[in-house]
C-alpha positions in Angstrom: 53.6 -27.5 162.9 55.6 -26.5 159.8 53.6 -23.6 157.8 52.4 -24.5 154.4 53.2 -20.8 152.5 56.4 -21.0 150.8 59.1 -18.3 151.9 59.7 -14.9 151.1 62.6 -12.9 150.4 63.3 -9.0 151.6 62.5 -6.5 148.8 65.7 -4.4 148.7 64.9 -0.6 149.4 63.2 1.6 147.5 65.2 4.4 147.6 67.8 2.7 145.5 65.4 1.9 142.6 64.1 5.3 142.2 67.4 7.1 142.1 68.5 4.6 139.3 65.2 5.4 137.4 65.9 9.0 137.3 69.3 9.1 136.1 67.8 7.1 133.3 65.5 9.5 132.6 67.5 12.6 133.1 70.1 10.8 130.7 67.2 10.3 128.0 66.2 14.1 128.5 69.5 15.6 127.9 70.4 13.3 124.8 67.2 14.8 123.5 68.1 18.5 124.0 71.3 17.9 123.2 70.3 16.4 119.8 67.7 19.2 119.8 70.8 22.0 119.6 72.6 20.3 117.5 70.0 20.3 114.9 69.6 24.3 115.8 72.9 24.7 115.3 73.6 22.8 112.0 70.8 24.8 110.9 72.2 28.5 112.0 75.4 27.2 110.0 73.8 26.3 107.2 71.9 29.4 106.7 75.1 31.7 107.0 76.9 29.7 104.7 74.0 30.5 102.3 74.2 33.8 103.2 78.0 34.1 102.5 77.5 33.0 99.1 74.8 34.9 98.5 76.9 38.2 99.7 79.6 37.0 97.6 77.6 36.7 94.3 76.2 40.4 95.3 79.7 41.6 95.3 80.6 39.8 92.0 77.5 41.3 90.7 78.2 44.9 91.6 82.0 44.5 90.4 81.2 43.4 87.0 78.6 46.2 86.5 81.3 49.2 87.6 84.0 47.6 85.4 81.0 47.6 82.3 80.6 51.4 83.3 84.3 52.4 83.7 84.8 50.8 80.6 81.4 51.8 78.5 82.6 55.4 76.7 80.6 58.6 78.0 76.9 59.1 76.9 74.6 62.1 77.3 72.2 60.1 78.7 72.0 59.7 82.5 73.4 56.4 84.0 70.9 53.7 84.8 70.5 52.5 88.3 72.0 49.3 89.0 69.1 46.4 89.9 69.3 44.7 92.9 71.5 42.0 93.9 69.7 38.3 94.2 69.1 37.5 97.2 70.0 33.4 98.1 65.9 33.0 97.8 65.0 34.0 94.6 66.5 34.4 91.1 68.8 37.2 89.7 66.9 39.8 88.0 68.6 41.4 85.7 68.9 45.0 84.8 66.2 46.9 82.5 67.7 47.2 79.2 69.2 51.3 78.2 67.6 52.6 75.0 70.5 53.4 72.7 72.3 57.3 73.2 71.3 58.0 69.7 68.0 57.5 70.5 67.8 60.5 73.2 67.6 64.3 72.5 70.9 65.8 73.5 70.4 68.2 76.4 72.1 71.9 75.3 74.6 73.3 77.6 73.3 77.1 78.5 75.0 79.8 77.1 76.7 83.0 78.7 74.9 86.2 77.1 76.9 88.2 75.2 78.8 91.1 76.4 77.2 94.7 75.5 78.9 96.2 72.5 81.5 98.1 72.5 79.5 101.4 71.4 76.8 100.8 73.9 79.4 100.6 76.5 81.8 103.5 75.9 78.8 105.7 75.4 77.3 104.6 79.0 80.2 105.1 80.8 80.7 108.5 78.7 77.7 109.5 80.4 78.7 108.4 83.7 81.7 110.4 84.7 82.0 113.9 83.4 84.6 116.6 84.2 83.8 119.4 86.6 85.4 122.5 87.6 85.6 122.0 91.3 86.8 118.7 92.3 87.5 117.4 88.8 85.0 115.1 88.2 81.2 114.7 89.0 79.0 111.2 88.8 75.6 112.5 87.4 74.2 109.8 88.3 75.8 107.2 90.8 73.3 104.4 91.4 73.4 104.2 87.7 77.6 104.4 87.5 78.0 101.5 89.8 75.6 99.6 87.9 78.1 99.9 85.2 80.7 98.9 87.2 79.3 95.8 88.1 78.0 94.9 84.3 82.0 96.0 83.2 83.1 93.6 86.0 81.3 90.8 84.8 81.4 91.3 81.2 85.6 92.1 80.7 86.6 89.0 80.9 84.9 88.2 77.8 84.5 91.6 76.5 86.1 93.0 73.3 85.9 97.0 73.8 88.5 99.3 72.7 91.2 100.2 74.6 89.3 103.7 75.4 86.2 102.1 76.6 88.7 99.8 79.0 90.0 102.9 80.0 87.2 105.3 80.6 85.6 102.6 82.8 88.8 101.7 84.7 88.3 106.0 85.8 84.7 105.3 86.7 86.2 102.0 88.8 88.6 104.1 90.6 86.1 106.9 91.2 83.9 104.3 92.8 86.9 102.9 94.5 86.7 99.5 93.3 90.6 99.1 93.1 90.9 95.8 92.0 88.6 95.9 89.3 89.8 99.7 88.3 93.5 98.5 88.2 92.3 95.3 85.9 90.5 97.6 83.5 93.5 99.9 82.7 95.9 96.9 82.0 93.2 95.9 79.6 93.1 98.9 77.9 97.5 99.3 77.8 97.5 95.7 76.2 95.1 97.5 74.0 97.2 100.3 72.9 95.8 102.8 75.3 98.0 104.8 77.0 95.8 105.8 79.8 97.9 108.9 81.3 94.0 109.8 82.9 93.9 106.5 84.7 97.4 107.6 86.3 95.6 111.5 87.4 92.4 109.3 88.7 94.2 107.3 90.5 96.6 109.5 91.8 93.8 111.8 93.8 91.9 109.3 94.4 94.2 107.3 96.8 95.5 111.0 98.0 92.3 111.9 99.2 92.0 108.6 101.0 95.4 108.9 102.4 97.3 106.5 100.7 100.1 108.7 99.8 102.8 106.3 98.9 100.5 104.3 96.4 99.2 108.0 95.2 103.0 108.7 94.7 104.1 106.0 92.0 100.9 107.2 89.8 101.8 110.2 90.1 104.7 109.7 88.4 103.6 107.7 85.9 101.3 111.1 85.1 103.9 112.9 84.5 106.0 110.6 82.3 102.8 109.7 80.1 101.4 113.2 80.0 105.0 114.6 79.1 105.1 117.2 81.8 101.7 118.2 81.7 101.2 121.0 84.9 98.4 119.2 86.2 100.8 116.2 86.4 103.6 118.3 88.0 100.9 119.9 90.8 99.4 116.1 91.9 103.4 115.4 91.8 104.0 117.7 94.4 100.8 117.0 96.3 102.3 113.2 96.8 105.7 114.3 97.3 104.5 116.4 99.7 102.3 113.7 101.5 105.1 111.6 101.8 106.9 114.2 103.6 109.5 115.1 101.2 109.0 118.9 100.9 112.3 119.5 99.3 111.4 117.1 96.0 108.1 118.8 96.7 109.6 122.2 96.5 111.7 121.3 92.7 108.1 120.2 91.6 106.4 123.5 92.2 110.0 125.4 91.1 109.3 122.7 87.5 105.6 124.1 87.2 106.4 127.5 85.5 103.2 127.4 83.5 100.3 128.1 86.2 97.9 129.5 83.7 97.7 126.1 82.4 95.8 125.2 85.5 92.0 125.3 85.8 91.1 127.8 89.2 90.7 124.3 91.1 93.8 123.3 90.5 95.2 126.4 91.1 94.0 126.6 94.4 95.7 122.9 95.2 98.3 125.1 94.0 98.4 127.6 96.4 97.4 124.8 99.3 101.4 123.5 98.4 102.6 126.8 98.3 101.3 127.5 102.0 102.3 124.5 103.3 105.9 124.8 102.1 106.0 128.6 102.6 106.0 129.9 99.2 104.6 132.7 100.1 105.5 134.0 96.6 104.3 131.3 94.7 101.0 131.6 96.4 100.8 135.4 95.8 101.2 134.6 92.1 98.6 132.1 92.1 96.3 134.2 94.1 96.9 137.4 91.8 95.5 134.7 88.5 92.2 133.7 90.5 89.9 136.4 89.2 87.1 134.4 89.6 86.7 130.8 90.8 83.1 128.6 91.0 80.9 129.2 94.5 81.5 126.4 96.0 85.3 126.7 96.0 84.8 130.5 97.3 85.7 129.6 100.8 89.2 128.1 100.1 90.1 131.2 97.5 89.2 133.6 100.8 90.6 131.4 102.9 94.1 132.1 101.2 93.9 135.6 100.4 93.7 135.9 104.3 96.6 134.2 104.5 98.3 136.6 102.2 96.9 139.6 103.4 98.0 138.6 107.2 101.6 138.3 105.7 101.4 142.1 104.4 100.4 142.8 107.2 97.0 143.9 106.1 95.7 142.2 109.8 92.3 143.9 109.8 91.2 142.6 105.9 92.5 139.4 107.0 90.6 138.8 110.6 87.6 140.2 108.7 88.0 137.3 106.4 89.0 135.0 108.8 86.0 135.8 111.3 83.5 135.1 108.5 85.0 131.8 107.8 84.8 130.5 111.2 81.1 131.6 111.2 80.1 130.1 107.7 78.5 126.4 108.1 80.2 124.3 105.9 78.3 122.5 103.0 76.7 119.2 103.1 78.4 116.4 100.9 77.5 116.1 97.4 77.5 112.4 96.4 78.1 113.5 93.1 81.4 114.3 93.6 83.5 111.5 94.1 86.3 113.6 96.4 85.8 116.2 99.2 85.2 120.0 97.9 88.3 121.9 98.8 87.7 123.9 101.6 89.7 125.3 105.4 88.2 123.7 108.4 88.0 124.8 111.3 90.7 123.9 113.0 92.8 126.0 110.2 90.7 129.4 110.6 91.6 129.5 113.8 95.6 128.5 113.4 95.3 131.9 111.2 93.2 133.7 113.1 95.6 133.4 115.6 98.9 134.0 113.4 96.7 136.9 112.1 96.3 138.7 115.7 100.2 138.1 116.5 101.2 140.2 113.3 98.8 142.7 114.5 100.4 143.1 117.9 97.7 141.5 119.9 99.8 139.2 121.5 97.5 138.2 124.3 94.7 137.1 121.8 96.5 135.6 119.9 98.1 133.2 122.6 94.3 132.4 123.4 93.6 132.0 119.4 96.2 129.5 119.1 95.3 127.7 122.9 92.0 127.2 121.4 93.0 126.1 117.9 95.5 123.6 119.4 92.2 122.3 121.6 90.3 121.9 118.5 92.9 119.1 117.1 95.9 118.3 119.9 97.7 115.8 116.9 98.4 118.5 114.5 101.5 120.7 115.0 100.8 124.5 113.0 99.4 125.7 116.5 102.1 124.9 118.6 104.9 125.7 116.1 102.9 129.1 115.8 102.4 129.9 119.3 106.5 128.7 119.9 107.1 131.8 117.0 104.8 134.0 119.3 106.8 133.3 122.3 110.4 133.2 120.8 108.9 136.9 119.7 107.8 138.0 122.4 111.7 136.9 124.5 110.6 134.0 126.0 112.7 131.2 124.7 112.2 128.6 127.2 108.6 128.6 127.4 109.0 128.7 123.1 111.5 126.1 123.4 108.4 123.5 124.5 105.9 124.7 122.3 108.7 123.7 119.4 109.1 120.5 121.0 105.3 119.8 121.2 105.1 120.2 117.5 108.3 118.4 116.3 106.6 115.7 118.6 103.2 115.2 116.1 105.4 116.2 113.2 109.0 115.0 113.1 109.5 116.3 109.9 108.5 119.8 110.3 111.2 122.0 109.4 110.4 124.9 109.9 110.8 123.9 113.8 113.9 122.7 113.3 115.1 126.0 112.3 113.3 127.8 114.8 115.2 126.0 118.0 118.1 126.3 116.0 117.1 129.6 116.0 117.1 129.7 119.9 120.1 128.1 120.2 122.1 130.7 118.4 120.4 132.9 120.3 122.0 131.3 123.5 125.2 130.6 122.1 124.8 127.3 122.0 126.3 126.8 118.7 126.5 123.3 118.3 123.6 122.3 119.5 121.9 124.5 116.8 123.9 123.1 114.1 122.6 119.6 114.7 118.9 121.1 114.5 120.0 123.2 111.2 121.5 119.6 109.8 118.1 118.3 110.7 116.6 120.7 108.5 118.5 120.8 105.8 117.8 116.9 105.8 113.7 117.2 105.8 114.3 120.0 102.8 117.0 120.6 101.0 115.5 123.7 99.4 114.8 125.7 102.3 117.1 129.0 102.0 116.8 130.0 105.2 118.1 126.7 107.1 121.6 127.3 104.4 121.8 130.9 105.8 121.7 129.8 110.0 123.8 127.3 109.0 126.4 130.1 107.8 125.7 132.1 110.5 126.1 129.3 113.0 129.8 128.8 111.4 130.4 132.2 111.4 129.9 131.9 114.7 133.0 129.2 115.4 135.0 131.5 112.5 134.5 128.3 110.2 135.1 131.0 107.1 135.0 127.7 104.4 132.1 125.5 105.9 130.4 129.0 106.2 130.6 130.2 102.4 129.8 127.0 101.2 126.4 127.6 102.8 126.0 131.1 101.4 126.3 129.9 98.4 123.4 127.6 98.5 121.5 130.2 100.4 122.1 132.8 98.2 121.3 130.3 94.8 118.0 129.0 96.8 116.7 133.0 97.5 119.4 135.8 96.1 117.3 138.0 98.4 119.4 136.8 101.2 122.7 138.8 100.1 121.3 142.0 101.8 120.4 140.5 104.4 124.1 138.7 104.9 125.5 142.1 104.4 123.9 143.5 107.2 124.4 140.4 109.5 127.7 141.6 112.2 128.9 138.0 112.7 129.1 137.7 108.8 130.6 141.1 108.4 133.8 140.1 111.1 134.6 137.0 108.5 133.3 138.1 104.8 134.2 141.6 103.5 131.1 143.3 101.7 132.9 142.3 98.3 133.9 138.8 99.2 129.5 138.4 100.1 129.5 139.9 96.9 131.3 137.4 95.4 129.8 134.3 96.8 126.6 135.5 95.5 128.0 135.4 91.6 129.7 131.9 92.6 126.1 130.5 93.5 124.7 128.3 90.7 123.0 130.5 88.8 124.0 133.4 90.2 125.5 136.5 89.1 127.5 139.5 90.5 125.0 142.5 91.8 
């Protein structure tokens, strides 16, 4: 029997249907975001090419506005501010309007004070510096003189003093050692006609006393050419030359100073200190014999040279007495007043002479320990060991003086009285020309030293060197006509120079003149 329901195909799987559906989906989807970033991104662009051109029209803004300015001339009135660039959102503003520069008060400039006048100032600094008999100069007051100092460095620039006010406080500068400002003060008051010569003193003791002995040395010379001579120019002359360790120029300057009496005591006793250490033992009797009285506190350096003298005289007792009450005496405290050191021995020097003092006497054994303990008081400084060589070569020990000579030509080079004592020694030992190289040594340091001429004869005496050996009399005897008797008493001179021919080197000498 056939079935009445008509037939019925197969559904194909359902698999295949549902995969198809969701690529269609899934291809919807992504069109979507894709459409979706599109849109994002079109925006993004669009908003930076806004913001381009609104960075742009900033820019064209803020150019336009310098060129106004660089191009506007200069007012008194502060710049205004620029506005704001427009933002892309919102219209330009533009800049508040600037009331008109005549409108506005000008704003003064301040003004620099006036310097003091010239009156006020010379009087002040009058009153600041003031001589004084024992280091030249006193501050009265010297809070208030470096006040001045500072108002006269401030104020000169603009200043019209006188050439003396310039030049009175360019002393107090210098005083003060302000250098700078001291040497800027005298130049003003050259350019105004004021010679300054005191300037050239100040400065010359002032940088002696600080040990600046070539800088000392060229004002010192300019003292002496501005002040014509003067004796106080000549003495600080010497003092330099002296400090620069030329004792022979130092030697002409104290031969130059005839007139001593010109000299306050102070100075005379800066006198004698030269004398002493360029053994002029005359000179410093005569400047001894003028010093009747001198102020208190200079007392100890006027008894500290008459022991000197009186230990060369031989008058040993006076002197240690002296001597021993120097060495016991404290020394004063420093007066800020005075703007350099009192004169005055230390202690190191009492007991050099104390020493040299006890070998004139004969005390040779305390005199060794004198000088031991003087030398331990300051090993750098030569007097001791050039004293205790003396003692030795005295006493006929030359080898053991021999060191001691050494051991002060080695912390003073240019001590010639040293030289001459190996030289001394050497002649002793026949060792002729070895000494002549140590005399030629001397004679090089100082030229004036009349003693080094007459070894030097001796020494060609010595080698029958007649010509070489009267050309050195000659100078000897011009530098200290004393020497002749002694030359006529030498035997080595007596074998080569009759008593007449001495004779008649001594009238040959410069300056000389038969007996």
């Amino acid at each position: 029997m056939t079935d009445p329901r008509p037939s019925v195909r197969p559904a194909a799987p359902a698999s295949r249907a549902d995969a198809v559906e969701r690529l269609y989906v899934y291809w919807i989807v992504s069109t979507g975001l894709l459409l979706i970033l599109v849109v994002i991104l079109a925006l993004f662009i669009r908003g930076a090419v806004h913001e381009a051109r609104a960075l742009a029209r900033r820019v064209t803004v803020l150019e336009t506005a310098l060129g106004e300015r660089a191009a506007a001339p200069p007012v008194t009135a502060a710049p205004r501010e620029l506005a704001p660039p427009p933002a892309a959102t919102r219209p330009v503003i533009p800049p508040p309007a600037t009331a008109p520069a005549a409108t506005r008060p000008a704003v003064a400039a301040p003004t620099t004070p006036p310097a003091r006048p010239d009156d006020d100032m010379r009087a002040a600094a009058e009153a600041a510096v003031r001589r004084d008999e024992v280091t030249g100069y006193l501050l009265p007051d010297p809070a208030a003189a470096r006040a001045l100092v500072r108002t006269a460095s401030e104020q000169a620039a603009r200043a019209r003093w006188s050439g003396a006010t310039f030049a009175r406080l360019a002393v107090l500068a210098r005083l003060l050692e302000r250098d700078a400002l001291a040497e800027d003060l005298a130049r003003r008051a050259v350019a105004a006609g004021e010679p300054a010569h005191e300037f050239t003193h100040v400065s010359a003791r002032s940088l002696l006393c600080r040990g600046r002995a070539a800088e000392a040395l060229v004002f010192a010379r300019q003292y002496v050419e501005r002040s014509d001579g003067a004796p106080a120019a000549i003495l600080v002359l010497a003092e330099a030359l002296l400090a620069t360790e030329q004792p022979g120029a130092a030697t002409d300057a104290v031969a130059a100073l005839t007139d001593v009496r010109a000299l306050d005591a102070a100075e005379r006793l800066r006198l004698g200190r030269v004398a002493l250490a360029l053994e002029l033992y005359p000179t410093l009797d005569r400047v001894l014999g003028l010093l009747d009285t001198v102020p208190q506190p200079l007392t100890a350096e006027r008894n500290f040279l008459e022991a000197v003298s009186l230990a060369r005289r031989e008058r040993t007792v006076e002197a240690l007495a002296v001597l021993d009450y120097l060495a016991a005496e404290a020394p004063p405290a420093a007066d800020a007043r005075r703007p350099w050191p009192v004169p005055r021995p230390d202690a190191y020097e009492v007991a050099v002479w104390r020493g040299v003092t006890l070998m004139y006497a004969g005390q040779m054994e305390s005199a060794r320990e004198a000088l031991e303990a003087a030398a331990q008081l300051d090993p750098g400084r030569p007097e001791a060991y050039y004293f205790r060589g003396m003692l030795e070569a005295n006493a006929g020990r030359p080898d053991v003086a021999r060191n001691y000579l050494k051991n002060a030509l080695a912390g003073a080079a240019r001590l010639a009285p040293a030289w001459e004592a190996l030289a001394t020694l050497d002649l002793d030992a026949d060792q002729v020309e070895i000494a002549l190289q140590s005399l030629a040594r001397a004679v090089e340091i100082n030229p004036r030293r009349a003693t080094a001429h007459f070894l030097r004869a001796i020494a060609h005496a010595k080698l029958s060197q007649a010509e070489p050996a009267a050309a050195a009399l000659r100078v000897a005897f011009q530098l200290d006509p004393t020497l002749l008797s002694e030359a006529q008493q030498a035997d080595v001179l007596k074998r080569l120079f009759t008593p007449a021919q001495l004779d008649a080197l001594a009238a040959e000498a410069p300056g000389g003149s038969a007996p």
